[in-house]
C-alpha positions in Angstrom: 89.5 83.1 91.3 88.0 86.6 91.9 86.2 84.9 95.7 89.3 82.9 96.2 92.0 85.1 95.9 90.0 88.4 97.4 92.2 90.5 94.9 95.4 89.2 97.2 98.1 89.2 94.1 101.8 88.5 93.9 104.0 91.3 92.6 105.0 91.1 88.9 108.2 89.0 87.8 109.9 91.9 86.9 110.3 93.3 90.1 111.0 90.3 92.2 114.0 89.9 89.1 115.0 93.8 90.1 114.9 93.0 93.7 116.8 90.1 93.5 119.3 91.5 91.1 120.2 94.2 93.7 120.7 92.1 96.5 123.3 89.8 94.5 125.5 92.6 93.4 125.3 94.3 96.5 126.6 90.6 98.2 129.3 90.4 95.8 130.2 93.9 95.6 128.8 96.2 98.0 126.6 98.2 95.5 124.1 99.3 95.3 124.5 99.5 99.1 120.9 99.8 99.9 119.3 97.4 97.7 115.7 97.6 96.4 112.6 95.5 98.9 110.0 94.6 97.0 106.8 93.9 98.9 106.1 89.8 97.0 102.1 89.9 97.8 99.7 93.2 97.6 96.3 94.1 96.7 95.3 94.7 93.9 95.1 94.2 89.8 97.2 97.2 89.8 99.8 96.0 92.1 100.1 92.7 90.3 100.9 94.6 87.1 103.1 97.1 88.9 101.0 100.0 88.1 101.1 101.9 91.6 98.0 104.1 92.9 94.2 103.8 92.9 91.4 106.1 91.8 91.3 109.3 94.6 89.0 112.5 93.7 91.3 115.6 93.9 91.1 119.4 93.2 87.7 120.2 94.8 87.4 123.2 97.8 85.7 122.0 100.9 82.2 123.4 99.9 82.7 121.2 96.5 83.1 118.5 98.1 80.3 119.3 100.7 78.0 119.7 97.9 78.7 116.8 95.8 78.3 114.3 98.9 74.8 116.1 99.9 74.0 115.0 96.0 75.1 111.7 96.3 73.9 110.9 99.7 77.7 109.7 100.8 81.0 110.7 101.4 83.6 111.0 98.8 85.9 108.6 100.6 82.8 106.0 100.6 82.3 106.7 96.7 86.5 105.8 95.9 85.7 102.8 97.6 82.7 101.8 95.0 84.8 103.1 92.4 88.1 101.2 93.2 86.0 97.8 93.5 84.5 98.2 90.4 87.6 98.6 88.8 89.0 95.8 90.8 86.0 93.9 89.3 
């Protein structure tokens, strides 16, 4: 499924119910008068269990970060990507 699907996932029941909630009392009363969109497909084992976010290193300086990609031979950016698969995996 994992080569199929390409982690392409549809959003959890729950959500789709909370969307669809909204937009029937908004119909038949007005409120809420903005009602909730819920994106139906995303990427992601996260977004299919409606736990937002990914993994993102945070909290170093510039010369931190300058250092630790000398050391690993690749930018930080290119090592959440590795990260963030693996997890996807």
């Amino acid at each position: 499924m994992l080569k199929l699907s390409r982690f392409v996932t549809i959003a959890p029941p729950h959500k789709i119910v909370d969307e669809e909630l909204a937009r029937e009392l908004n119909r038949r009363f007005g409120r809420p008068a903005f009602p909730i969109k819920v994106p139906k497909i995303g990427h992601g084992v996260g977004f299919a269990f409606g736990i937002p976010g990914r993994v993102k290193a945070t909290g170093f300086t510039d010369s931190e970060r300058a250092r630790i990609e000398t050391q690993l031979g690749k930018s930080i950016a290119d090592l959440e990507l590795e990260v963030n698969a693996e997890f996807e995996y």
